[in-house]
C-alpha positions as CSV (number, residue, x, y, z in Angstrom):
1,X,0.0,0.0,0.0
2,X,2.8,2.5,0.9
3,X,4.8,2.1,-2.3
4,X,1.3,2.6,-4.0
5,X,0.6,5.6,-2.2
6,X,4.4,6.5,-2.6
7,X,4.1,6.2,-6.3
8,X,0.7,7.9,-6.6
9,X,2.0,11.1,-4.9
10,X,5.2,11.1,-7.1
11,X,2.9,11.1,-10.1
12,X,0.8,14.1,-8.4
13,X,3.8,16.1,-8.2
14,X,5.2,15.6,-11.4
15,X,1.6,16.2,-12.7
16,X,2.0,20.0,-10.9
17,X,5.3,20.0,-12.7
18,X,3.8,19.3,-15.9
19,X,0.9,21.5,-15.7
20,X,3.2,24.4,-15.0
21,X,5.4,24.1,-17.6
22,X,2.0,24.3,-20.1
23,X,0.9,27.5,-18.1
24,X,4.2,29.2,-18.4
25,X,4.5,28.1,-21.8
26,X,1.3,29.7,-22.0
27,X,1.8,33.1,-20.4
28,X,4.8,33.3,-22.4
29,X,3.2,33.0,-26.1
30,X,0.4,35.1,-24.5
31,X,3.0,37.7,-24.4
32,X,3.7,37.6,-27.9
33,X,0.8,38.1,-29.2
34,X,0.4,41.7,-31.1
35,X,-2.9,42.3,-29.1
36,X,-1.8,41.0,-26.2
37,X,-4.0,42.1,-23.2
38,X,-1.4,42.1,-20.0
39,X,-4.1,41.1,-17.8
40,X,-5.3,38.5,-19.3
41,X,-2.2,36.7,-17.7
42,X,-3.5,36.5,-14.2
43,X,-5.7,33.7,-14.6
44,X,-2.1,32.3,-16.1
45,X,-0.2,33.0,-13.2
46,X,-3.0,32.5,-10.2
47,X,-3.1,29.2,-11.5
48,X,0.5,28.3,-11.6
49,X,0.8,29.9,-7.9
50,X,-2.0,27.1,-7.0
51,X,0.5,24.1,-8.8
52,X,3.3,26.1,-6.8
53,X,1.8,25.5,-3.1
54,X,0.7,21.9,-3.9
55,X,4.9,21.4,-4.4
56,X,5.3,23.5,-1.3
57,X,3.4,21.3,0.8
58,X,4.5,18.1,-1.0
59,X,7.6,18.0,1.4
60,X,10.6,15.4,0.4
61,X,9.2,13.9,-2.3
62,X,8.5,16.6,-3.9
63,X,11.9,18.6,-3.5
64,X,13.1,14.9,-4.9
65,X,10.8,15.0,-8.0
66,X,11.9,18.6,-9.0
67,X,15.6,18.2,-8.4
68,X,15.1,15.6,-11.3
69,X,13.1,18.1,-13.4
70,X,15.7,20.5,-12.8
71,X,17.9,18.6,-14.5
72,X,16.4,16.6,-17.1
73,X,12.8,18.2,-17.9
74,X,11.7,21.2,-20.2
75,X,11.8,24.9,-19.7
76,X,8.6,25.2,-17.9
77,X,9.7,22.3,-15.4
78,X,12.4,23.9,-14.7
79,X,10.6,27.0,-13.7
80,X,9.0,25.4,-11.6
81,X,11.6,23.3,-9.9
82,X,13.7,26.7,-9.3
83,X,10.7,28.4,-7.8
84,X,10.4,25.8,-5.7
85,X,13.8,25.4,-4.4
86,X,13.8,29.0,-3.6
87,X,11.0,29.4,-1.9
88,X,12.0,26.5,0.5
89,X,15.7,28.1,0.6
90,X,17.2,25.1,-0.9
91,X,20.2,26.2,-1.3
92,X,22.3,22.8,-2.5
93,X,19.7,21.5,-4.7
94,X,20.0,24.7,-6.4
95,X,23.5,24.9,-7.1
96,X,23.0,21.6,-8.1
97,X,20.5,22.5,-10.8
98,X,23.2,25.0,-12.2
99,X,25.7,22.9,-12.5
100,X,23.0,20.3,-14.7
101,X,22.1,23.3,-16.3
102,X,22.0,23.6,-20.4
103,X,23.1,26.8,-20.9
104,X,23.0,26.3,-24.9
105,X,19.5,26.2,-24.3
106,X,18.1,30.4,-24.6
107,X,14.4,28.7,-23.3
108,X,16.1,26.7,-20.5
109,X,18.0,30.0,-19.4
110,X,15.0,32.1,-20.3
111,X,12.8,29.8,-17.7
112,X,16.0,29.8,-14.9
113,X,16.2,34.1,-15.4
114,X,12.4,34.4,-14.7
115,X,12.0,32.0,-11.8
116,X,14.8,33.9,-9.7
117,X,13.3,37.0,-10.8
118,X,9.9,35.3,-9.2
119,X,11.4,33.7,-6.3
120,X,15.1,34.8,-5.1
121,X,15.2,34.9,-1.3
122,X,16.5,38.2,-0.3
123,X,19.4,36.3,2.1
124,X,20.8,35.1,-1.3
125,X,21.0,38.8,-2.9
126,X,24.8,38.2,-1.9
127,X,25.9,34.7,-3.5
128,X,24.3,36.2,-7.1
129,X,27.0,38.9,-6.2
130,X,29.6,36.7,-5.3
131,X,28.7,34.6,-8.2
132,X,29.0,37.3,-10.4
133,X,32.6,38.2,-10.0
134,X,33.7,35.0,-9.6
135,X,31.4,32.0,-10.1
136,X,30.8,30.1,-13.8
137,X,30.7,32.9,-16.3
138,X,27.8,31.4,-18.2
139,X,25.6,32.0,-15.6
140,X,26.3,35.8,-15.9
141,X,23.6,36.4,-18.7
142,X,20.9,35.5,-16.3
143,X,22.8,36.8,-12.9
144,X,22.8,40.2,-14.3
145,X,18.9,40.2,-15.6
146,X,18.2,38.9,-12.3
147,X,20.4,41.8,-10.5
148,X,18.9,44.6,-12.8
149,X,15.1,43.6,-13.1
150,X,15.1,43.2,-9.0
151,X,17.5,46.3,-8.7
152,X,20.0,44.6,-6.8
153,X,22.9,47.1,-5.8
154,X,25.3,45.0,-7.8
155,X,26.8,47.5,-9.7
156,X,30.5,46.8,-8.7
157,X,29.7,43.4,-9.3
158,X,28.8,44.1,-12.8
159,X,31.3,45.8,-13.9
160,X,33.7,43.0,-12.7
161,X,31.8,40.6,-15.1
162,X,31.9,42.4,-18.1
163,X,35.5,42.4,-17.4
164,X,36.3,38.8,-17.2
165,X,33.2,37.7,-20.0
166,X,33.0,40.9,-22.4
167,X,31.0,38.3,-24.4
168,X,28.0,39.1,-21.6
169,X,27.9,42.6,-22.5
170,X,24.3,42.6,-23.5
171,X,22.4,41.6,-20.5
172,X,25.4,43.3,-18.4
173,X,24.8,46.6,-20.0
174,X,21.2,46.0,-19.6
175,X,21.6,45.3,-16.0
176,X,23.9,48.5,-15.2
177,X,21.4,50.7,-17.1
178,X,18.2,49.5,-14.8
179,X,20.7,50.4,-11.8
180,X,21.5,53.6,-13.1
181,X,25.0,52.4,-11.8
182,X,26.7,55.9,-12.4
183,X,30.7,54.4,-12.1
184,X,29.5,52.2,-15.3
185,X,29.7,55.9,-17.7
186,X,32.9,55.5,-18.9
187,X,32.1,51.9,-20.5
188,X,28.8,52.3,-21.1
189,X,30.5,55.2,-23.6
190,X,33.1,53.0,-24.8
191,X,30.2,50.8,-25.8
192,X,28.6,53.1,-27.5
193,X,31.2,53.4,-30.3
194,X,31.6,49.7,-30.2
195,X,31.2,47.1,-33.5
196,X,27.4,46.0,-31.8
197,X,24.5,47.5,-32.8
198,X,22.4,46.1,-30.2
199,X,25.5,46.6,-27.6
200,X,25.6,49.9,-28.4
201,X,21.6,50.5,-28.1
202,X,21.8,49.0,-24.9
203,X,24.4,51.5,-23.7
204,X,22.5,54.3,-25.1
205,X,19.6,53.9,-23.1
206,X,21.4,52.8,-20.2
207,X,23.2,56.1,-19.9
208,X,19.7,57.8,-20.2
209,X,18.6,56.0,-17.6
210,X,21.5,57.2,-15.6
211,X,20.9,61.0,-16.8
212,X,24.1,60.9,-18.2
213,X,22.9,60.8,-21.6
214,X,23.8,64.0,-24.0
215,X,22.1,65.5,-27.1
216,X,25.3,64.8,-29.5
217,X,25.6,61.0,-28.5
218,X,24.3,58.4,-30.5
219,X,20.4,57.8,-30.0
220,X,18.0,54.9,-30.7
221,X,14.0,55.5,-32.0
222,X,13.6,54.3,-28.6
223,X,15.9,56.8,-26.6
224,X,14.6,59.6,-29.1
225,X,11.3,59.1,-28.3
226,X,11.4,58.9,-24.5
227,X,14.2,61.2,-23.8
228,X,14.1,63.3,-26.9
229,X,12.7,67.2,-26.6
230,X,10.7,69.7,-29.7
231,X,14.3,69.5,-31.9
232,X,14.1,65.7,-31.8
233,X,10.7,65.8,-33.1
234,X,11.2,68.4,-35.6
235,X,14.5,66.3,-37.0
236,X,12.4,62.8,-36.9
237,X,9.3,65.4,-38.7
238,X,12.0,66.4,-41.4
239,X,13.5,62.8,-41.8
240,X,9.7,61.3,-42.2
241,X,9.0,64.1,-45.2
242,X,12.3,62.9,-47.0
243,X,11.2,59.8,-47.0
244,X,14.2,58.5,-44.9
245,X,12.4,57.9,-41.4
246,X,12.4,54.1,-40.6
247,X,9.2,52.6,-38.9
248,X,10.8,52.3,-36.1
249,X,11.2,56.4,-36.2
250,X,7.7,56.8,-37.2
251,X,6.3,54.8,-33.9
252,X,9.3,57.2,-31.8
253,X,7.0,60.4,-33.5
254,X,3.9,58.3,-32.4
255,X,5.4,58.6,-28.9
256,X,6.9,62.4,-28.8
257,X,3.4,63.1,-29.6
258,X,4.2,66.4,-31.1
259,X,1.3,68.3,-33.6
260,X,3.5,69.7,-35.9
261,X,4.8,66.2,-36.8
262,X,1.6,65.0,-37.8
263,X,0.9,66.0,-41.0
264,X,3.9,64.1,-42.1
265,X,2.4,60.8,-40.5
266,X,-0.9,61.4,-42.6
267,X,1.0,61.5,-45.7
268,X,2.3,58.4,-44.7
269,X,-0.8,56.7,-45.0
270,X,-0.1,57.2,-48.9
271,X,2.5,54.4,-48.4
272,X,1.7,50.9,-48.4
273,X,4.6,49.8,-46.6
274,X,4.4,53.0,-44.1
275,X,0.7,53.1,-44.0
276,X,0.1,51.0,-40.5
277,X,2.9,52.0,-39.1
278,X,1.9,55.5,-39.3
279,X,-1.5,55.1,-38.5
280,X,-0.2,53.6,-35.1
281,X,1.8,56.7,-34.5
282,X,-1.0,58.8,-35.3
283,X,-3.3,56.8,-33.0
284,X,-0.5,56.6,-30.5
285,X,-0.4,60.5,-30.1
286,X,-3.9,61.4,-31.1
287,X,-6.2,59.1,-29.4
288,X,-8.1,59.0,-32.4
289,X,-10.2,55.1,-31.9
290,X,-10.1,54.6,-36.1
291,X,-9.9,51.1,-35.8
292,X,-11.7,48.3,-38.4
293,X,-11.5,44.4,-38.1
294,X,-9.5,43.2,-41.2
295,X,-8.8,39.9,-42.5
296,X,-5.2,38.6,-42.3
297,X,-4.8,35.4,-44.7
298,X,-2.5,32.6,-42.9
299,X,0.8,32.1,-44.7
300,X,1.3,29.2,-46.6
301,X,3.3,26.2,-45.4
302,X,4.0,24.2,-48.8
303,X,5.5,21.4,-46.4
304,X,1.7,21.1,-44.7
305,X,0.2,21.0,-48.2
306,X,-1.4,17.9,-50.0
307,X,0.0,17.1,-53.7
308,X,-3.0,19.0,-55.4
309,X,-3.1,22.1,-52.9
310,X,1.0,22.2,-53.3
311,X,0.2,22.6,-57.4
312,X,-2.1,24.9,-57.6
313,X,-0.1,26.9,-55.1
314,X,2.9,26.9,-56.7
315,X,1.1,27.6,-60.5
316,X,-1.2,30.1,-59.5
317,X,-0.7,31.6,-55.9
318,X,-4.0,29.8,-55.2
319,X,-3.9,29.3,-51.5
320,X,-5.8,26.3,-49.6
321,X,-9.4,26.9,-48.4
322,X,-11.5,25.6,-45.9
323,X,-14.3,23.4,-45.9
324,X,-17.3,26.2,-46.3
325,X,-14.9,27.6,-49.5
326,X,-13.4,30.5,-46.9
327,X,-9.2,31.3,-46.7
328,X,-7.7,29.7,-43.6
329,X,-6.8,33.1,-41.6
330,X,-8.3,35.1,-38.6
331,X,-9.6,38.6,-38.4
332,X,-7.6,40.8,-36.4
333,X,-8.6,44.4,-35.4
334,X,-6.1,46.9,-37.0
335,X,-5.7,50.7,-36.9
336,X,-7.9,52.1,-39.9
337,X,-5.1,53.4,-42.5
338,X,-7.7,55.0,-44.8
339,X,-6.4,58.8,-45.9
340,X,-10.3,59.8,-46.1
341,X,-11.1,58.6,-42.6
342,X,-7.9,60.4,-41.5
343,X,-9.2,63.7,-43.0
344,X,-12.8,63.8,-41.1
345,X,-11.3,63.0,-37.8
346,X,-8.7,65.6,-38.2
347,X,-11.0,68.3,-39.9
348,X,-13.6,67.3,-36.6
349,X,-10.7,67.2,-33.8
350,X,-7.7,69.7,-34.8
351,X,-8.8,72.4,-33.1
352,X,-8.7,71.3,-29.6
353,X,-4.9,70.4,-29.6
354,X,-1.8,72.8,-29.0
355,X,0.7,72.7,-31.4
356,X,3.5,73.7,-28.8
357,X,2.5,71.1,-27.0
358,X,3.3,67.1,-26.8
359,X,0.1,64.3,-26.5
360,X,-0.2,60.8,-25.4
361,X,-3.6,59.4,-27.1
362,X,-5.2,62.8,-27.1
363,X,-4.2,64.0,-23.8
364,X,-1.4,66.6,-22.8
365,X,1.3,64.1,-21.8
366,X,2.4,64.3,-17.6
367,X,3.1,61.5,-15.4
368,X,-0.7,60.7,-14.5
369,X,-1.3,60.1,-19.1
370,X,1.5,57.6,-18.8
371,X,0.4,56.0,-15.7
372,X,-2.8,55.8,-17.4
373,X,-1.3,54.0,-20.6
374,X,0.2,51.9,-18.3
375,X,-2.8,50.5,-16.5
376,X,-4.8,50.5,-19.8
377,X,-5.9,46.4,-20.5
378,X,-5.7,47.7,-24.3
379,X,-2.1,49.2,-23.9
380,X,0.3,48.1,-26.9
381,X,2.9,46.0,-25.8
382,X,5.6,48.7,-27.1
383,X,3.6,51.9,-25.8
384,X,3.9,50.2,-22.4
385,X,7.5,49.8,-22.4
386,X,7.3,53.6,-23.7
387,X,5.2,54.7,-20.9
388,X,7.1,53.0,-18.2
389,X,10.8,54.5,-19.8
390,X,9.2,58.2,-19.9
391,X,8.2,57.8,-16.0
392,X,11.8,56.7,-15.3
393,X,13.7,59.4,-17.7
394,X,11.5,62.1,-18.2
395,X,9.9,62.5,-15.0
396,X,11.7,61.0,-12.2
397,X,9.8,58.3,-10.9
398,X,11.6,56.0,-8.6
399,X,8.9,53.0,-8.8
400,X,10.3,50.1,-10.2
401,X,8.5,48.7,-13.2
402,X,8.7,46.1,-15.9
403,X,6.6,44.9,-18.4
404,X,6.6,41.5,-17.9
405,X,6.7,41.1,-14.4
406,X,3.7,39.3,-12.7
407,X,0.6,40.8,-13.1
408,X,0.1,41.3,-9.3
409,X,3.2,42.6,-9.0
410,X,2.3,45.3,-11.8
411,X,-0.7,46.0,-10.3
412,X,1.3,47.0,-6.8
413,X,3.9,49.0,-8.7
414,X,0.8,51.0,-10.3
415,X,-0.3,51.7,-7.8
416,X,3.0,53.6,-6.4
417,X,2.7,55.2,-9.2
418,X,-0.3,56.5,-8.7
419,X,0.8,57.7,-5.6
420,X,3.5,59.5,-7.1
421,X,1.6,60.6,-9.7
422,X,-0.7,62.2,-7.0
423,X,2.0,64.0,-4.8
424,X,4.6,64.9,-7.7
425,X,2.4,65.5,-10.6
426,X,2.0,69.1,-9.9
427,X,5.4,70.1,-10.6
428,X,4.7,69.2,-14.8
429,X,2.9,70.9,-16.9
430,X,0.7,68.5,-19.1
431,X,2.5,68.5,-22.2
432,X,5.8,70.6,-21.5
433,X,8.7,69.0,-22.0
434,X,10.4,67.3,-19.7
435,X,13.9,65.0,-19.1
436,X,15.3,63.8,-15.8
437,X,12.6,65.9,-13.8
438,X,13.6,69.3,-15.1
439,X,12.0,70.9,-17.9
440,X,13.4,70.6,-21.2
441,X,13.5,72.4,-24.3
């Protein structure tokens, strides 16, 4: 009877194992999605929490069943199984699942950065330091996201690591940027001037971030439009009307929010391959709900295709239909990119913005507009990253926010915010410009 009961528990706790690695498989496709709805993740993550305690209360067995899925099962499991351990303070089986650990594997490092994010005891806040300087250097890449997404004071730290494994600069830049770590400036600046693109990107907005970014260094869409004052916005304006703006530019206008700029957005429209792109920025700064449910044909897969459909795909483009006659493909809700629709709103609406002035979805932009975006269950994935960035750089805010952290734990950090919002807003002026708390010009 025992070694039935034995075995029947076993299988209950790798089934909690299991079922997590499907929910935070789950959360994390959620999260890709372009109209992803960051709430919608709580049911995600309540339920994983509920897999979670059933581990936490399995005692021995079930510390025995994730040390093996720590080393041997998928991403997901080993989520899990490193929650776990942390939240029991298992220190040795741990450092056990690092040495097992597949660091070739980005999911398996992907899962092992988010659960410490999750679940690192603050007593161990010292060994990810110690471990940084000295310990295995692949486990610097996920050290460092741990140290700068938890804001662990590990600056010194850091910089010692980028030292020894200059091949971690990335998430190490990354990590000094969130810490505003001020000794990092002078290689943050080297990196700026450095062969990587996305090195260099990294260091640009991680001197921002620090309020040691300057107007002559080199700047990112993204730095430009949360950091970036009227002359960035009237250069972006002038590179849109030559024709030489990048999308990624265009959604940077979206986000300055500047009046002027607009009219060079609308002519977008004219442009198929600009035409969405613009009429997100537009959206983005106006507020303007033009919005139409389109349908987006699915691509085809000539491997998935029978011997007829493969034929008269590859003779005449004719893609495979369903049953009732219809394309396979889903209608998705898109920004309306029509020039005419453009027109009436703006011939209705014009009138009641400033052009001197900057706007976040049809409202002067200050700290409460942002918070606002933030909280929004229809916020774009990207405007949220904006909005968070602009509370950080342009205003000041100390609260510590992240995109994808749990939603629970977004919902607290909103709520400081708020609070901040409240007792600080008064010092900006809705729509003036602002960088590092001060006004701008």
């Amino acid at each position: 009877m025992y070694a039935t009961l034995h075995a029947f528990t076993r299988g209950l706790h790798e089934e909690h194992l299991q079922e997590i690695s499907l929910l935070f498989e789950q959360r994390q496709a959620l999260r890709l999605k372009p109209d992803f709805n960051w709430l919608e993740v709580a049911d995600i993550e309540e339920r994983i929490e509920a897999h979670l305690d059933a581990l936490l209360i399995g005692g021995e067995l079930a510390l025995e069943v994730s040390r093996r899925a720590a080393s041997e099962g998928d991403f997901g499991e080993i989520f899990g199984a490193i929650v776990l351990f942390c939240r029991q303070q298992q220190a040795p089986l741990l450092a056990e699942a690092l040495r097992m650990m597949d660091f070739k594997d980005p999911k398996k490092q992907f899962a092992l950065a988010m659960a410490l994010r999750k679940a690192l005891p603050t007593p161990w806040a010292s060994f990810v330091e110690q471990a940084l300087t000295q310990g295995d250097a692949r486990l610097i890449p996920v050290l460092a996201a741990v140290s700068g997404h938890l804001r662990l004071p590990h600056g010194a730290a850091l910089l010692a690591a980028l030292r020894r494994s200059p091949e971690h600069a990335l998430p190490v830049i990354e990590a000094l940027g969130r810490l505003r770590e001020a000794s990092a400036e002078p290689v943050l600046r080297a990196a700026l001037q450095g062969p990587d693109a996305e090195v260099s990107d990294a260091a640009d907005l991680a001197l921002w971030r620090m309020g040691r970014g300057q107007p002559d260094m080199p700047a990112t869409p993204l730095t430009l439009a949360v950091a970036g004052g009227p002359a960035t916005a009237t250069a972006l304006r002038q590179r849109v009307e030559a024709g030489h703006a990048s999308p990624e530019e265009i959604l940077a206008l979206g986000i300055l929010g500047h009046p002027p700029a607009w009219r060079a957005l609308y002519d977008c429209l004219g442009q198929p391959e600009l035409a969405e792109v613009a009429a997100i920025a537009l959206q983005w700064s106006t507020g303007a709900d033009l919005q139409a449910d389109v349908f987006v044909p699915e691509e085809v897969d000539e491997q998935a295709l029978f011997k007829d459909e493969l034929q008269a795909w590859q003779q005449y483009k004719q893609a495979p239909v369903r049953l009732d006659g219809q394309p396979f493909g889903e209608v998705v809700n898109k920004p309306v990119t029509d020039p005419v629709a453009w027109q009436q709103w703006f011939e209705a609406n014009a009138a009641r913005f400033d052009r001197r002035l900057r706007y976040h979805k049809g409202r002067p932009c200050a700290p409460a507009t942002w918070v606002a975006s933030l909280q929004s269950p229809r916020g774009d994935a990207r405007v949220r990253r904006y909005a968070a960035l602009e509370m950080e750089i342009r205003y000041g805010c100390p609260v510590r926010f992240e995109v994808d952290m749990d939603v629970i734990q977004q919902r607290h950090a909103l709520r400081a915010m708020e609070d901040w919002s409240r007792k600080e807003g008064a010092r900006f002026q809705p729509g003036h410009w602002y960088l590092h708390g001060a006004a701008s010009e």
